[in-house]
Structures are given as structure tokens and as C-alpha cells.
N, C-alpha and C positions, 0 to 999 in steps of 0.2 A: 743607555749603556751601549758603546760600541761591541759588536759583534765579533769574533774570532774570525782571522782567515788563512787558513791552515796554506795556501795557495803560495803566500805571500810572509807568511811564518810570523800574524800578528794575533798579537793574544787580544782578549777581550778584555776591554775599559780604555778608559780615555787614556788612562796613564801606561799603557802599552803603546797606545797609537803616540803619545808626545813620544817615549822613549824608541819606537819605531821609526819617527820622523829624524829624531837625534842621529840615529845610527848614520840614517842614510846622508846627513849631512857629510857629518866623517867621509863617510863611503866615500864622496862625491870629492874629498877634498884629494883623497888619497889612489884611487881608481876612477877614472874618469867614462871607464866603460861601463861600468855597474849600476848608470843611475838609471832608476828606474823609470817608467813613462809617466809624466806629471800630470797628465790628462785624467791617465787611467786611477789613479793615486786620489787624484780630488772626487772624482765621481764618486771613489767606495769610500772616502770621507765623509760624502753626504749621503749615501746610505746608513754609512753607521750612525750618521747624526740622526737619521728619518727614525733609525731604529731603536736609536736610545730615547728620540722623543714619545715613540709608540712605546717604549716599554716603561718609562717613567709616566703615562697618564694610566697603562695598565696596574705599574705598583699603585695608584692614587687611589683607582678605582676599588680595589681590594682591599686596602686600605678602610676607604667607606665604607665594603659591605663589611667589614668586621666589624665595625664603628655598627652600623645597622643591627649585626646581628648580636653584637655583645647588650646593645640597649632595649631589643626583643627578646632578651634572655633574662633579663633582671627580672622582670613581672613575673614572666614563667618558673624563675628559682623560688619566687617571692609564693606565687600560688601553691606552687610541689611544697616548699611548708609547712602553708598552711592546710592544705589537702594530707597533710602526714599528721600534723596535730589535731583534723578534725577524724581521722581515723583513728588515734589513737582514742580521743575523747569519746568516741563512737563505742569503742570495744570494750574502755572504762565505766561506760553506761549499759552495755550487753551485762556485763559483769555483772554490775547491780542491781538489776533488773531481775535478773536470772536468780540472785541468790534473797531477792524477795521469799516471804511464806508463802505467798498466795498464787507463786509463776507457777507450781507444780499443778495447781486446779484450775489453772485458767481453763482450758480445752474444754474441761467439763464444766465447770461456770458457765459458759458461753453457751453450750450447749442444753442445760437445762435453762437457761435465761430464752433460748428458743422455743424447748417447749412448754415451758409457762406462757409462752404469746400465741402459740397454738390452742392452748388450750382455753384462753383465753378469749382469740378470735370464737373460738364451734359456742362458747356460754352467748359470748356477746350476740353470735346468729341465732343462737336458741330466743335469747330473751328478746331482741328485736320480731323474731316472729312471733311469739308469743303475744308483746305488745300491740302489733299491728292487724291480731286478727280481729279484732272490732271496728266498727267504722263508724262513732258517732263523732260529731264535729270536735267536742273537748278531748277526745281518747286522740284526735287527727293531731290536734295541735301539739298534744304531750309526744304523740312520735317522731313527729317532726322534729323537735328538741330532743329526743334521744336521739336522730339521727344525724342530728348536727355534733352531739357530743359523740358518739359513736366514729365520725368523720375525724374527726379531733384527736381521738384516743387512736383509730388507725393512723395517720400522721403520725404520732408521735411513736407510735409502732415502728412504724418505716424508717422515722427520722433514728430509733434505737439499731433496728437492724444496719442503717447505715455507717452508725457508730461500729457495729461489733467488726463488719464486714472493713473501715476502713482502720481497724483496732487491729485484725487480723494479718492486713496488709501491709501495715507498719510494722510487727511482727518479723515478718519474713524480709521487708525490701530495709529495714531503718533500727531492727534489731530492738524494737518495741518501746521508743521514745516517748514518756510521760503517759503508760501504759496503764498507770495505777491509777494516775486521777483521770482519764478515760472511764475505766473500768468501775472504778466510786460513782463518775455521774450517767453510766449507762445501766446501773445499779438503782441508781435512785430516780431515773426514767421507766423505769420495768415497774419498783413499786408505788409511783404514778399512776402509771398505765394500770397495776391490777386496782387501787383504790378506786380510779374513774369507773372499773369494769364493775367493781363492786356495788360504788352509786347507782350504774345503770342498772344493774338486776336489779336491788330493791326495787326502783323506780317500775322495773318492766312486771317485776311481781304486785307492785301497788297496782296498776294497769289491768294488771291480769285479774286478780282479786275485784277490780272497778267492774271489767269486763263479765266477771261471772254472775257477780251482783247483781248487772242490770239482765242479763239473762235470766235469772232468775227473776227477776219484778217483769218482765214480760211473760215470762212463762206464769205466772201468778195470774196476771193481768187477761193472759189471755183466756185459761182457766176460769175465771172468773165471772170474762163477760161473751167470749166467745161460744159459749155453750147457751146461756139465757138467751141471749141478742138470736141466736140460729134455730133456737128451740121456739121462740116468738116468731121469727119471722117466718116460719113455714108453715105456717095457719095460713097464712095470706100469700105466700108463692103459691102454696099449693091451688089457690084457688083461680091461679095467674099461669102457672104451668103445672097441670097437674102431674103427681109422679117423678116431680124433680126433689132432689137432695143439693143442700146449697155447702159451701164450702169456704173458709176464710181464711184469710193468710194472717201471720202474727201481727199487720198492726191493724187489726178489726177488720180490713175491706174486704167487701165482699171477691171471692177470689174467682170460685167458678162455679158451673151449676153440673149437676149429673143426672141425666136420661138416657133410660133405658143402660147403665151400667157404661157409659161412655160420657166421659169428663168432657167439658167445654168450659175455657177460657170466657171469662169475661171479654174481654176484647175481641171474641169471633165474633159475639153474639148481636142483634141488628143496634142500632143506635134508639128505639125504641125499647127494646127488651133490657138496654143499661139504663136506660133512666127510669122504665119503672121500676124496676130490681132495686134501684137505689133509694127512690123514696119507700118502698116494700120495707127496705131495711133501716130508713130513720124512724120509721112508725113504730119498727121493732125495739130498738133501741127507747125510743119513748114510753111504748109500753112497761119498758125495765127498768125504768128510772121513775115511772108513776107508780111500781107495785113497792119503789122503798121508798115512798111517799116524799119522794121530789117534786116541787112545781114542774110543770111542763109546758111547752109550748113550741109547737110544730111551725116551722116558718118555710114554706113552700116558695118561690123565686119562678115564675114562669114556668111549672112544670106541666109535664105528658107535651112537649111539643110536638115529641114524632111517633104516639098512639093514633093506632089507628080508629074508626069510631067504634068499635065493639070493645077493644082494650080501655078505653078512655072509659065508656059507661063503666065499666068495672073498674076499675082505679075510682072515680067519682065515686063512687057506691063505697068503696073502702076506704076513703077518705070522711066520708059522712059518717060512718061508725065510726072514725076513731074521733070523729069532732065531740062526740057522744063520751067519752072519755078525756079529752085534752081539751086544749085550743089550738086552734087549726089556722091557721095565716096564710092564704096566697094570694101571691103580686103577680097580676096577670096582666098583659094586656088585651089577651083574648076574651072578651067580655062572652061573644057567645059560644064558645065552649064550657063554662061555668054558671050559662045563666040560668040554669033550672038545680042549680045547688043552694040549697035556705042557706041563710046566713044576710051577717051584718055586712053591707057594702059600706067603700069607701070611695068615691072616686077623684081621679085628679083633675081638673080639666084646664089644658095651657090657656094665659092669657093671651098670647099672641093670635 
């Protein structure tokens, strides 16, 4: 578009500039002094021409970004729609949700649905410890399996709090979308979780019951033989340490000896004094098992190796009365430590 120039009294557009050219023809015919300078005439022709060419790529361009922006608008009209219909349908669903029976107790559903897994965890640590205060190898294995199923019933613990916690979140950010069948299956995950809890008691009271039993048959057990076996064999400590009192732990071993009102461990005592102590106390034992008229028979393996020679005469001595009593079997290969002991020999002798 040619430009306006107030200068020269031409308006803006082509069709001034022809009708401006027109005039001055006239002019030219009629006044000969009026004509303008032709020089100057052509140059602001092709100004205006520069200027209508710059201002017609300018309309193209604008043009285009309309063109741009009316086609980046369509989407966006298209999503505001759909973003209006899914809010509508959003508030349609608050609505029903809301006028559910069961939205007024949710708060407190959820909250006793917590502490039922509380109280469920402190049973479940009860009866796991309960379970695991015994230590025989079959009591080990049944705990192990409780604590596998225990691992199991926690997961699914977590996996419920995760539910309630991401039940709750939906709630508040989504206005509590398909909140009832949530709420149905973290429902019937909780009484999952208390039936498993429930398996696990019995099973840890079965355990526990196991457990007392055998306490019991030990305590019986011991009762039974730890008193004869103790009351036997201190005929013959005493004559091995005199003024000792011997002492046994619950599964028969000799446990320690007492002089002078001062306990001693088995294992302080020299490697001598435990190996006669111990044949001391298979004799004893043998003794109690010939008075309820059991066969007996004392099988001796290389013993008194670290007596010394006054201990050894006396261990031999005590060993020849009880042959007097039982049979008496030692494998020795110390021939002349036992060679003035009567009895039946047997020897081996290598062919090599």
C-alpha cells in the first residue's frame, strides 16, 4: 500500500497515487509552471512501492499466525470440553459417593480397620515369642514356618495400610473414585489378615503346649535319674576327691563339682580329673540300670590316659569292683598300664 504524503497532498493507496498522477497531467496541460519535479515524483513512487511491498508480506504474515493460532486453538477448545465434562462427571461422582450409607463411617471404619492390625501385630509378637522360646530342632523348623507366614500376614498388613492410606488420598485429591469397591477389598484383606493371625496363635499355642510338655518330660527325666546316677556316683568321687559334692545339668552331664563350698566348672578342672569324673559317672549310671535288673555292660575306649600313677591305681581298683558287678570291657593300647588287672585278654596283633 502506498503511503500518504501530506507534503505533496497524496493520500494513501494506489488509487490516490493514479488519481494524483491524473491531476498533475491536467496541471501540466493547463499551467506549465506547476509541474512538479519528475525525479523527485519517481523516487517516492518507489518508496511507496517498497512500502506496499513490506506492508503486504507484513498482512501475509499475520495472516499466517492467525492461520497458526486458530489451528492451536482447536485442540485447546476441544480439551476445555472435555476438562468441563470430566469435571462435571467428577462432581456427579462426589455426589454419589457422598450419598452412599457407609461414606458417613468411613473415617471410623478405617480407623478401627487400624486398630484391629495393631492389635493384631502385639498377639502376633506375643505368640511368635511364645513359639520361639524353645530350641529343639522340630520346635526350630515350625518357627521358621510361622515366620515365614508371619512375613506374609505383615505384607499383606502394609499392602492393606497402603490401600487405606492411598483410599484416603483419593478422598481428598479425586473426591473418592470407586471408593466402595476399595473399601469391600481392603475389608476382606483385614479379615484375611485376622484369620492367618488366628492360624498362627493356634499353631504357636500348639508349640507352646509342645514346648511345656517336653519340659515337663525333662523335668521328670531328670528327677528320676539325676538324683540315683548322683546319689551312685559319690561313693566313688568321694573316694577320688574326698568332700566333693557333684552337680548335673538337665541333660544328665556331669556339670561341676563342689569343695570346700566353692563351685567348680567341669571344664576348669585338669584333663585328668574330667576323664576320671566321667568314667566315675558311667559306673554310676551302670550301677542304676543293674539295680532295675538291666543287662549291663561297661565299654571303656582307652581310658585314664592323663591319670597320674596314684589316680590310675585307684581308678584300677574301682574298676575291678565294679567288674565284680557287671562286665567291664577296655580297648586299650597301653598294655602295661593294665597289666596287673585279672581278666580275660584279647589281643590284636597287625600282620604287616
Amino acid at each position: 500500500m502506498t503511503p500518504a504524503d501530506d507534503v505533496i497532498g497524496l493520500a494513501a493507496g494506489p488509487d490516490a497515487l493514479k488519481l494524483f498522477i491524473a491531476e498533475m497531467n491536467d496541471e501540466s496541460e493547463t499551467v506549465e509552471a506547476d509541474i512538479p519535479d519528475i525525479t523527485l515524483l519517481t523516487a517516492r513512487l518507489e518508496d511507496a512501492d517498497t512500502a506496499l511491498a513490506r506492508a503486504e508480506g507484513s498482512q501475509e504474515g499475520a495472516v499466517e499466525a492467525l492461520r497458526r493460532v486458530e489451528q492451536e486453538d482447536a485442540p485447546l477448545a476441544g480439551a476445555e470440553a472435555g476438562a468441563t465434562s470430566t469435571l462435571a462427571n467428577a462432581n456427579n461422582q462426589i455426589e454419589t459417593i457422598e450419598s452412599r450409607p457407609e461414606f458417613p463411617t468411613l473415617t471410623a471404619d478405617v480407623a478401627r480397620a487400624r486398630e484391629q492390625t495393631a492389635e493384631a501385630a502385639v498377639k502376633l509378637e506375643d505368640a511368635t515369642r511364645d513359639a520361639t522360646a524353645h530350641d529343639p530342632a522340630a520346635i526350630t523348623r515350625r518357627i521358621e514356618t510361622i515366620d515365614a507366614r508371619l512375613k506374609a500376614a505383615g505384607e499383606a498388613r502394609a499392602k492393606l495400610e497402603m490401600d487405606v492410606a492411598r483410599l484416603e488420598g483419593t478422598i481428598e485429591s479425586e473426591g473418592g473414585k470407586g471408593l466402595a469397591d476399595r473399601e469391600a477389598g481392603a475389608r476382606e484383606e483385614a479379615e484375611a489378615a485376622r484369620a492367618a493371625l488366628q492360624r498362627i496363635t493356634e499353631e504357636a499355642d500348639t508349640l507352646k503346649l509342645l514346648r511345656d510338655t517336653l519340659d515337663e518330660a525333662r523335668d521328670e527325666t531328670s528327677a528320676k535319674f539325676v538324683g540315683p546316677v548322683a546319689k551312685r556316683a559319690k561313693r566313688h568321687i568321694e573316694r577320688l576327691l574326698p568332700g566333693c559334692d557333684l552337680s548335673f545339668s538337665e541333660d544328665l552331664t556331669l556339670e561341676a563339682i563342689v569343695r570346700g563350698g566353692i563351685s567348680e566348672g567341669c571344664g576348669d578342672l585338669s584333663r585328668g580329673t574330667q576323664e576320671q569324673l566321667a568314667v566315675l559317672t558311667r559306673i554310676a549310671f551302670a550301677d542304676m540300670l543293674l539295680e532295675q535288673g538291666r543287662p549291663v555292660s561297661l565299654i571303656l575306649d582307652d581310658p585314664l590316659v592323663y591319670a597320674d600313677d596314684a589316680r590310675l591305681d585307684l581308678m584300677v581298683e574301682i574298676l575291678i569292683e565294679a567288674a565284680e558287678r557287671m562286665q567291664v570291657v577296655i580297648l586299650t593300647c597301653r598294655d602295661r598300664a593294665f597289666r596287673h588287672v585279672p581278666g580275660n585278654r584279647v589281643s590284636m596283633v597287625s600282620s604287616g
